[in-house]
C-alpha positions as CSV (number, residue, x, y, z in Angstrom):
1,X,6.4,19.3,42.2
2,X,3.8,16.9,44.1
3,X,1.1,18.0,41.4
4,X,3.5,17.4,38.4
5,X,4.0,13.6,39.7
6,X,0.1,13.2,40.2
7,X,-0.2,14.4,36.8
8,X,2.7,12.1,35.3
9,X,1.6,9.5,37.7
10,X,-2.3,9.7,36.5
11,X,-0.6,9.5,32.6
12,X,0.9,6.0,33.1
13,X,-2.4,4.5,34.6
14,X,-4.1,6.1,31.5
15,X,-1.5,4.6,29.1
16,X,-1.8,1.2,31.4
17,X,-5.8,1.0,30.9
18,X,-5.3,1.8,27.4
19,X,-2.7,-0.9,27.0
20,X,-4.9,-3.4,28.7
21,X,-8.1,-2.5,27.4
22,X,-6.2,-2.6,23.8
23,X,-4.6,-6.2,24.7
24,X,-8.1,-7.7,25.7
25,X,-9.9,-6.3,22.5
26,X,-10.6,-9.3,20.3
27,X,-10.9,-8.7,16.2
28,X,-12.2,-10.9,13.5
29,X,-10.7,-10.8,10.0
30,X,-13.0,-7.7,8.7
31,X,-12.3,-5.9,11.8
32,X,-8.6,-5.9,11.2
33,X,-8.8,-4.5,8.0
34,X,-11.4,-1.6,9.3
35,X,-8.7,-0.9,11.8
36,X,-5.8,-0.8,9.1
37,X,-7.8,1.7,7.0
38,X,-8.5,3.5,9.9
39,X,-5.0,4.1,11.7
40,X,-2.1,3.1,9.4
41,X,0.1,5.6,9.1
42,X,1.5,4.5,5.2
43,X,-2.3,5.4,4.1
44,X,-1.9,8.5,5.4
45,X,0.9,9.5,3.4
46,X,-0.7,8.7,0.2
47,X,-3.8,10.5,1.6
48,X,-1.4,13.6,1.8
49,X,-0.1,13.0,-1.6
50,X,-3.4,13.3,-2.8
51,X,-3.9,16.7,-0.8
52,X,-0.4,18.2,-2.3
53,X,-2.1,17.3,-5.6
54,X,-4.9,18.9,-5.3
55,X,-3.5,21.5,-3.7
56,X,-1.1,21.7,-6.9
57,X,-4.5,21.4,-9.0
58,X,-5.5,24.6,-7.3
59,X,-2.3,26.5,-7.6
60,X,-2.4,25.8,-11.7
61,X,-5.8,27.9,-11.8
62,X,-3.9,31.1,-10.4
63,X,-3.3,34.0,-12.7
64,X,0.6,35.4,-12.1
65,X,0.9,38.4,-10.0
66,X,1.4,41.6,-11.7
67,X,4.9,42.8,-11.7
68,X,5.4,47.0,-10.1
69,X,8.3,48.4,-11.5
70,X,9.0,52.0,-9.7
71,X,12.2,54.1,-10.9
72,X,13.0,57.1,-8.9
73,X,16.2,59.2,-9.4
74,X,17.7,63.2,-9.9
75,X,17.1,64.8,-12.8
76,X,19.0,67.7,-15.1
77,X,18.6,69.7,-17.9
78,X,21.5,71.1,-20.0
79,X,21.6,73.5,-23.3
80,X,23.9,72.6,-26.4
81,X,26.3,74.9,-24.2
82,X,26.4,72.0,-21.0
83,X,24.8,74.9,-18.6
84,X,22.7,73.9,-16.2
85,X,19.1,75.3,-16.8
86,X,17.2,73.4,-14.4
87,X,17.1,70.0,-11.5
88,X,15.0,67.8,-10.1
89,X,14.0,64.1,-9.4
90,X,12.0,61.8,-11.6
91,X,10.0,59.2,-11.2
92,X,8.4,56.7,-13.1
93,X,5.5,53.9,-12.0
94,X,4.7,50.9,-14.4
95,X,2.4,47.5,-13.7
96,X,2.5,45.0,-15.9
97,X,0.3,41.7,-15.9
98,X,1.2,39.0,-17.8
99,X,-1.0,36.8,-20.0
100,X,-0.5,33.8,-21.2
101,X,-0.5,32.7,-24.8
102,X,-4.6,31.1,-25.0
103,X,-4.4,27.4,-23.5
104,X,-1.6,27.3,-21.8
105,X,-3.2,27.4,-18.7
106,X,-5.8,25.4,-19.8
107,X,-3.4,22.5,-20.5
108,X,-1.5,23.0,-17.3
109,X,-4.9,22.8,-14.7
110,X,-5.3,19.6,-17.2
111,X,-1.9,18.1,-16.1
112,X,-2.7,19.0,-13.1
113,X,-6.0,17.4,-12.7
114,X,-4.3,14.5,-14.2
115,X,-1.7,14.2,-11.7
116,X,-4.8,14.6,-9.3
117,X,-6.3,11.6,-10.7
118,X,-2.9,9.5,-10.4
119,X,-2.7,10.3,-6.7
120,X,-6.0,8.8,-6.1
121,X,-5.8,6.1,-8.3
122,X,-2.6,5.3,-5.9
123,X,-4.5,6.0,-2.9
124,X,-7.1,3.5,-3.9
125,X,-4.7,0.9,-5.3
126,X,-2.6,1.1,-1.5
127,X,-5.7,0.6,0.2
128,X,-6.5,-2.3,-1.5
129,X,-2.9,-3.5,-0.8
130,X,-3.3,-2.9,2.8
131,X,-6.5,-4.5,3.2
132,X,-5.5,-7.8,1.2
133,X,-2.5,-7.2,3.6
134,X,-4.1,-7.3,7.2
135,X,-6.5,-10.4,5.5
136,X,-3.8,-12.5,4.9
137,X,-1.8,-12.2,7.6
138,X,-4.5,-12.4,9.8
139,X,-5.2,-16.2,8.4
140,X,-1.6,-16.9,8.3
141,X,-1.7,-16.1,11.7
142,X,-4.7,-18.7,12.5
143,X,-3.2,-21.0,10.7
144,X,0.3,-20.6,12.4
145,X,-1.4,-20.6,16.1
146,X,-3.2,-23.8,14.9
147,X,-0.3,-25.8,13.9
148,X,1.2,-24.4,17.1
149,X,-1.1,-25.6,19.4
150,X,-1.7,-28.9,17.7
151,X,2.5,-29.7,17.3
152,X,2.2,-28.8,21.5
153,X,-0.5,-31.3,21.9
154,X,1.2,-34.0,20.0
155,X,4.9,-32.9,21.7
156,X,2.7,-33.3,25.7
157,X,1.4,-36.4,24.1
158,X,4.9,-37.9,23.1
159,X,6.6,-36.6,25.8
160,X,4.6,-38.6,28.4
161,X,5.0,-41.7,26.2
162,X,8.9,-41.5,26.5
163,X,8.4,-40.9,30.2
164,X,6.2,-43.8,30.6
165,X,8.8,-45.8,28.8
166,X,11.7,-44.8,30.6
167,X,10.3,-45.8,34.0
168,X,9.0,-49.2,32.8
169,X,11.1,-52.0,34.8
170,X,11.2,-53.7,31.0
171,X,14.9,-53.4,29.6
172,X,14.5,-55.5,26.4
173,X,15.2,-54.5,22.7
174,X,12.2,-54.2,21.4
175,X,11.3,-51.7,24.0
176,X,14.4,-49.8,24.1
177,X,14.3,-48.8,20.2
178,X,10.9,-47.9,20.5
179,X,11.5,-45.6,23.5
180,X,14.9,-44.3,21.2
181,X,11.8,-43.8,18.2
182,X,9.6,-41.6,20.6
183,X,12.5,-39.5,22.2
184,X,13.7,-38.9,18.3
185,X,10.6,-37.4,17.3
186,X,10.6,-34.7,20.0
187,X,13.1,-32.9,17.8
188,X,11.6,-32.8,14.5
189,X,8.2,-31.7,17.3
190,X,10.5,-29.2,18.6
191,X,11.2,-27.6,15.4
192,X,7.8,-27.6,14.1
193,X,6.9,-26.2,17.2
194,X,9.2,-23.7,16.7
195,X,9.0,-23.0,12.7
196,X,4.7,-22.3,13.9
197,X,5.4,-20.1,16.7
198,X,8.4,-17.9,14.7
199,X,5.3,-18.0,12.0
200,X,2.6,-16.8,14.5
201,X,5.1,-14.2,15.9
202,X,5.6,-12.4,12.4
203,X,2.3,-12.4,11.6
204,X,1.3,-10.8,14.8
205,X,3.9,-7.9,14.9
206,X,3.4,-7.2,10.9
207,X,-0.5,-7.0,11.2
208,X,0.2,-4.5,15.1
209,X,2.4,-2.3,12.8
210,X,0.0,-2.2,10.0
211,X,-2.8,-1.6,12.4
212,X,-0.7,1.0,14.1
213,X,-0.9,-1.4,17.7
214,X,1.7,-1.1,19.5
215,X,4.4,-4.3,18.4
216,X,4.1,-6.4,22.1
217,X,0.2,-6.4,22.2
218,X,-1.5,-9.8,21.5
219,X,-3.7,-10.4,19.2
220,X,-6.9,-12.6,19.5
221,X,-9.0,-13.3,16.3
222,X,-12.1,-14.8,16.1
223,X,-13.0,-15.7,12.6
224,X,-12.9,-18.7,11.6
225,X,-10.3,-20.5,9.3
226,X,-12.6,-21.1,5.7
227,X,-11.1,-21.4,2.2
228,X,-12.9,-18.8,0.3
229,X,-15.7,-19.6,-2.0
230,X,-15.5,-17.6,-4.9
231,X,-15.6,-18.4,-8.2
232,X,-14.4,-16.9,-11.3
233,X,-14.7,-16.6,-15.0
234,X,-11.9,-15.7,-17.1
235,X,-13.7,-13.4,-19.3
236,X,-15.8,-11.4,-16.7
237,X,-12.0,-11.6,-14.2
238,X,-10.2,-9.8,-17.5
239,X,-13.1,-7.2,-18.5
240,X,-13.2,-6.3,-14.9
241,X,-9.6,-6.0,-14.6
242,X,-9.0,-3.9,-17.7
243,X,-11.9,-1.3,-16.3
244,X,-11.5,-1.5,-12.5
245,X,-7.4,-1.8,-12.2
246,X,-5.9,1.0,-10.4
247,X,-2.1,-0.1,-12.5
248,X,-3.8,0.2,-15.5
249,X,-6.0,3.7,-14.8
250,X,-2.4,4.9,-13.2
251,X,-1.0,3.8,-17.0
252,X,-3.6,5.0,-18.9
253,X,-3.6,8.6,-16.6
254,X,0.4,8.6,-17.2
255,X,-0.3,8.6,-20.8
256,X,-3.1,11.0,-20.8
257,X,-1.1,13.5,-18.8
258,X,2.2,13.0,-21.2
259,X,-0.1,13.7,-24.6
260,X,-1.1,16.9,-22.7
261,X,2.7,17.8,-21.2
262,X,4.1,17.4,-25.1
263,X,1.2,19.7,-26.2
264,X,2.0,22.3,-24.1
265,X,5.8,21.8,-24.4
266,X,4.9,23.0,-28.2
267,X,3.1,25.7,-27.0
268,X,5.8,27.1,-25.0
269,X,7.2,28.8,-27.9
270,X,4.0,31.3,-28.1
271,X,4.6,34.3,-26.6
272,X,3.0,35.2,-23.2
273,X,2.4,39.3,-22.8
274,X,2.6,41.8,-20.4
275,X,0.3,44.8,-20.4
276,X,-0.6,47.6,-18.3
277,X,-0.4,51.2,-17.4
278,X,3.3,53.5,-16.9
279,X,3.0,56.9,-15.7
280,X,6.0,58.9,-14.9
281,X,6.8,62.6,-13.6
282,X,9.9,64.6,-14.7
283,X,11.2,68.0,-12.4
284,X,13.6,69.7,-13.5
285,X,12.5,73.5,-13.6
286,X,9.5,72.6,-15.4
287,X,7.5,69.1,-14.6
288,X,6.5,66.8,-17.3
289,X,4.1,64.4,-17.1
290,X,3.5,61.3,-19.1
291,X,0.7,58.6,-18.5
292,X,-0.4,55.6,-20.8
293,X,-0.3,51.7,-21.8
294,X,2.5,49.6,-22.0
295,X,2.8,45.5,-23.5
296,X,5.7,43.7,-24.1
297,X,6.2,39.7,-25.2
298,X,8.9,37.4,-26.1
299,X,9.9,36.6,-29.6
300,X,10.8,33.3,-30.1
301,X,13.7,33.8,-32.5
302,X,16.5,31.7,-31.2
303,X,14.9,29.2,-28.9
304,X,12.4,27.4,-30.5
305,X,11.9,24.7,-27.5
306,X,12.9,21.8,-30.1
307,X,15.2,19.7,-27.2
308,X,12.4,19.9,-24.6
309,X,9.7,18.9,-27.2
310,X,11.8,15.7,-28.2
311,X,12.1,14.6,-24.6
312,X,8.3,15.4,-24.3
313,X,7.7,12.9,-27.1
314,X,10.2,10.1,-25.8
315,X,8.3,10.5,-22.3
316,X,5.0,9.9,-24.0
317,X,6.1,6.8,-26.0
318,X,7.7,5.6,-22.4
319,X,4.2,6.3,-21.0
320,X,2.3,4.4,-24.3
321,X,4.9,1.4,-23.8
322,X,4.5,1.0,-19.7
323,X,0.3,1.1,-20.2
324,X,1.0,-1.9,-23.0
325,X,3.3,-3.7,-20.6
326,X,1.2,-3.6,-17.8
327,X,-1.6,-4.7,-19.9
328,X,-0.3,-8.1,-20.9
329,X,1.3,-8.7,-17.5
330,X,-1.9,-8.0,-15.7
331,X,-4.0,-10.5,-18.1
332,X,-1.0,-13.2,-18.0
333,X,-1.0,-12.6,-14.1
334,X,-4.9,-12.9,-13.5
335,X,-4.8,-16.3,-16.2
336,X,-2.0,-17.9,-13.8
337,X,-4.0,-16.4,-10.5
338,X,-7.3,-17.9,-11.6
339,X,-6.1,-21.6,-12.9
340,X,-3.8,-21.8,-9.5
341,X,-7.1,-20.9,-7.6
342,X,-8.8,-23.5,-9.6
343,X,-6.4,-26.1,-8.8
344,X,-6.0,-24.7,-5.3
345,X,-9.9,-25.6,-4.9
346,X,-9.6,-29.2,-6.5
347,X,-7.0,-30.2,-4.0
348,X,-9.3,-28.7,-1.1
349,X,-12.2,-30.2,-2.7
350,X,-10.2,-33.9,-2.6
351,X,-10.1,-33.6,1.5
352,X,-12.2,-35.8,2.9
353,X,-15.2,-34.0,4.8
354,X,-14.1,-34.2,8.2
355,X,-10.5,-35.5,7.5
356,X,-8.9,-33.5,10.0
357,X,-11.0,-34.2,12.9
358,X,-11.3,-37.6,12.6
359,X,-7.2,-37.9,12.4
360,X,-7.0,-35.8,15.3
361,X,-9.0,-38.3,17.1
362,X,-6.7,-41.0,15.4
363,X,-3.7,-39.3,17.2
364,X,-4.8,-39.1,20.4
365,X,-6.3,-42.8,20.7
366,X,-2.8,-43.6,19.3
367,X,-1.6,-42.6,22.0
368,X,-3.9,-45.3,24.4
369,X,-3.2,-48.0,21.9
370,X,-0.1,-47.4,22.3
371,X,0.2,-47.2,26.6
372,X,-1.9,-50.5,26.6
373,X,0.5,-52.1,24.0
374,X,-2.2,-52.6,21.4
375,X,0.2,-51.1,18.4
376,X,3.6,-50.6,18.1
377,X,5.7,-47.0,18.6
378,X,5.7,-46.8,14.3
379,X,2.5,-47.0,13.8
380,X,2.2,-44.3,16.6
381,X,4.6,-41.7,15.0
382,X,3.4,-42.5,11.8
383,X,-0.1,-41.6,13.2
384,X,1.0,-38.3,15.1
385,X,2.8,-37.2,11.9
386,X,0.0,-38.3,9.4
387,X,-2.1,-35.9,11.9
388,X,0.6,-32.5,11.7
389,X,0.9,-33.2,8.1
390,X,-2.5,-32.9,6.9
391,X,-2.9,-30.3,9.4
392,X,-0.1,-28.5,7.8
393,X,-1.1,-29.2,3.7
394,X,-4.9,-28.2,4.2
395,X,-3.7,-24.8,5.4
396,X,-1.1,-24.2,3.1
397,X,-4.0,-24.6,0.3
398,X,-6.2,-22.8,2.2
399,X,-3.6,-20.2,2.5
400,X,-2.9,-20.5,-1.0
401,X,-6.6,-19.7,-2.3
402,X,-6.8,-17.0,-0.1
403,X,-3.8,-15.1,-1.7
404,X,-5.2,-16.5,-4.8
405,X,-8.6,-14.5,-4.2
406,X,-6.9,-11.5,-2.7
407,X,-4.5,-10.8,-6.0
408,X,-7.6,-10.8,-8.3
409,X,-9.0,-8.8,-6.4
410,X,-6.0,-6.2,-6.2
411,X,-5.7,-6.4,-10.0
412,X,-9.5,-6.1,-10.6
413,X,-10.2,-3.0,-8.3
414,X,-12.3,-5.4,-6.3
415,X,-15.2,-4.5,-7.8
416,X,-16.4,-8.4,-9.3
417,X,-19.4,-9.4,-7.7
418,X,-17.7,-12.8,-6.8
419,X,-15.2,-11.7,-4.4
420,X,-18.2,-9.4,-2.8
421,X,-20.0,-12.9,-2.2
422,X,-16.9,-14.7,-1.2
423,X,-16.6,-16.0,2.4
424,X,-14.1,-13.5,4.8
């Protein structure tokens, strides 16, 4: 019993030094995504799709197993008269293999290899997914934790203003509505506060699940928070996206592989055949022996497979129409992506170098102006807000051009040089 606790007890401060050593591990942007890759337990299950296909793949290159066929029974032998002359047994042995009608198996290893293809043209489209994913959410949660800590620092700031106010012996008007002003804008700091910390919270639980963490580690980044800097052209975004997208490969595959099911669905009706050796022994007084080659097929005389041929054919024009669908939506998409990054990248480009900084400052020497009654409490709000604000807008471009950048690169296969150069 004692060694069963020291083993138990030994578990826990394993599980405890893993915990800890897991909370203080610190991650930048790439390192998240390395870490999805690596442990998330979705990409597994498309990495076992892909298995069960080519295990299916495998499977389709089998020859069917001969078929034994063994009769054994009593035998008798009568005259015109119905007297007995003679009993016995007989037996009989026959093994048939079948063989299929020439390319049938041909065409179904070729679905097959085609269903092979689809599962890891899915593979590589989720992991794509997954890392664009873990990127974004790993800014989000920068930004988040920056708004956070900047709306705490403006709340400390405010808070000790209305404190200030409230113990100054100074009961006039003019100093009561201000000190009403101040007090007010704890709220709306409270629920910014608040909205930033909900927004930090998600981001950190979503990115532990997809990183397979457990959901009440923290999480400490280190990258920093950049706009990316890639740029694009339209025509080189499109070309790349109609040979590098893992949709369109999955439409084209589907296609492919319904052309090839509607070929063999016509060649169903061919007979498949059967041939092999019987041999069979009769006793019954005398023994008779018979040994030779047997074959056998179907005739396709009533069945003629029209019904499954028809829905063979609506398939395939379901397959031709979803590979032109995807098409257009992809190019629209990647036109919309590209001018909403462009614009994205104006309106970051129209911040003034050093903008937020230099408010930042602005809000905290509010704050002394304001204690040595140098300004009034509006121009002080409207200085701490004017600082949260722009905080808030630059992020939400940068945001913005990051899931900009992240789309084309899911619907281009990532393979354009410019997102390879881009800033992570």
């Amino acid at each position: 019993m004692r060694r069963i606790r020291g083993m138990w007890g030994c578990m826990a401060m394993l599980a405890a030094f893993s915990a800890h050593a897991e909370e203080g591990t610190v991650y930048t942007i790439d390192g998240l995504v390395t870490r999805a890759l690596a442990n998330n337990a979705e990409l597994k299950a498309y990495e076992a799709e892909v298995l069960a296909a080519r295990g299916q793949r495998t499977q389709a290159g089998f020859f069917k197993n001969p078929e034994v066929t063994v009769e054994l029974g009593g035998r008798e032998v009568r005259d015109s008269e119905n007297i007995l002359q003679g009993s016995g047994t007989t037996f009989s042995l026959t093994v048939m293999q079948t063989l299929e009608f020439p390319g049938k198996g041909t065409l179904r290893k070729a679905i097959a290899n085609k269903n092979v293809e689809i599962a890891e043209l899915g593979l590589a489209q989720f992991r794509l997914s997954l890392a664009a994913q873990v990127r974004l959410l790993g800014y989000e949660y920068l930004a988040a934790a920056s708004t956070e800590r900047a709306a705490e620092s403006v709340y400390k700031q405010s808070r000790a203003v209305a404190e200030q106010l409230g113990e100054s012996g100074d009961f006039g008007a003019r100093l009561q509505l201000e000190s009403r002003l101040v007090q007010a804008s704890l709220v709306e700091l409270g629920a910014r506060i608040k909205e930033a910390s909900l927004r930090s919270e998600r981001a950190r639980t979503r990115i532990n699940a997809l990183l397979g963490r457990p959901q009440s580690l923290p999480i400490r980044i280190t990258s920093s928070f950049a706009p990316p800097t890639a740029v694009f052209d339209r025509s080189a975004v499109i070309l790349a996206a109609q040979s590098g997208s893992p949709l369109l490969q999955i439409r084209r595959k589907e296609l492919e592989r319904s052309a090839r099911e509607l070929t063999a669905t016509r060649l169903d009706i061919a007979p498949d055949f059967a041939i092999g050796p019987f041999f069979s022994r009769d006793v019954a007084g005398d023994t008779e022996q018979n040994l030779g080659g047997a074959i056998s097929a179907t005739l396709p005389v009533w069945d003629w497979n029209i019904g499954n041929i028809q829905g063979a054919r609506a398939r395939m024009a379901v397959a031709e129409a979803l590979r032109v669908k995807a098409e257009r939506e992809v190019e629209a998409e990647l036109l919309g992506l590209i001018k909403a990054y462009e614009l994205t990248r104006r309106q970051i480009a129209m911040i003034p170098l050093g903008l937020l900084g230099g408010v930042q400052e602005a809000s905290a020497l509010a704050e002394t102006q304001y204690r040595n009654g140098s300004i009034g409490a509006q121009l002080y709000l409207d200085t701490q807000a004017a600082y949260l604000n722009s905080l808030q807008t630059s992020q939400d471009a940068v945001l913005d051009a990051w899931r900009a950048v992240l789309d084309i690169g899911l619907l281009t296969g990532g393979q354009l040089e410019t997102l390879k150069g881009a800033k992570r």
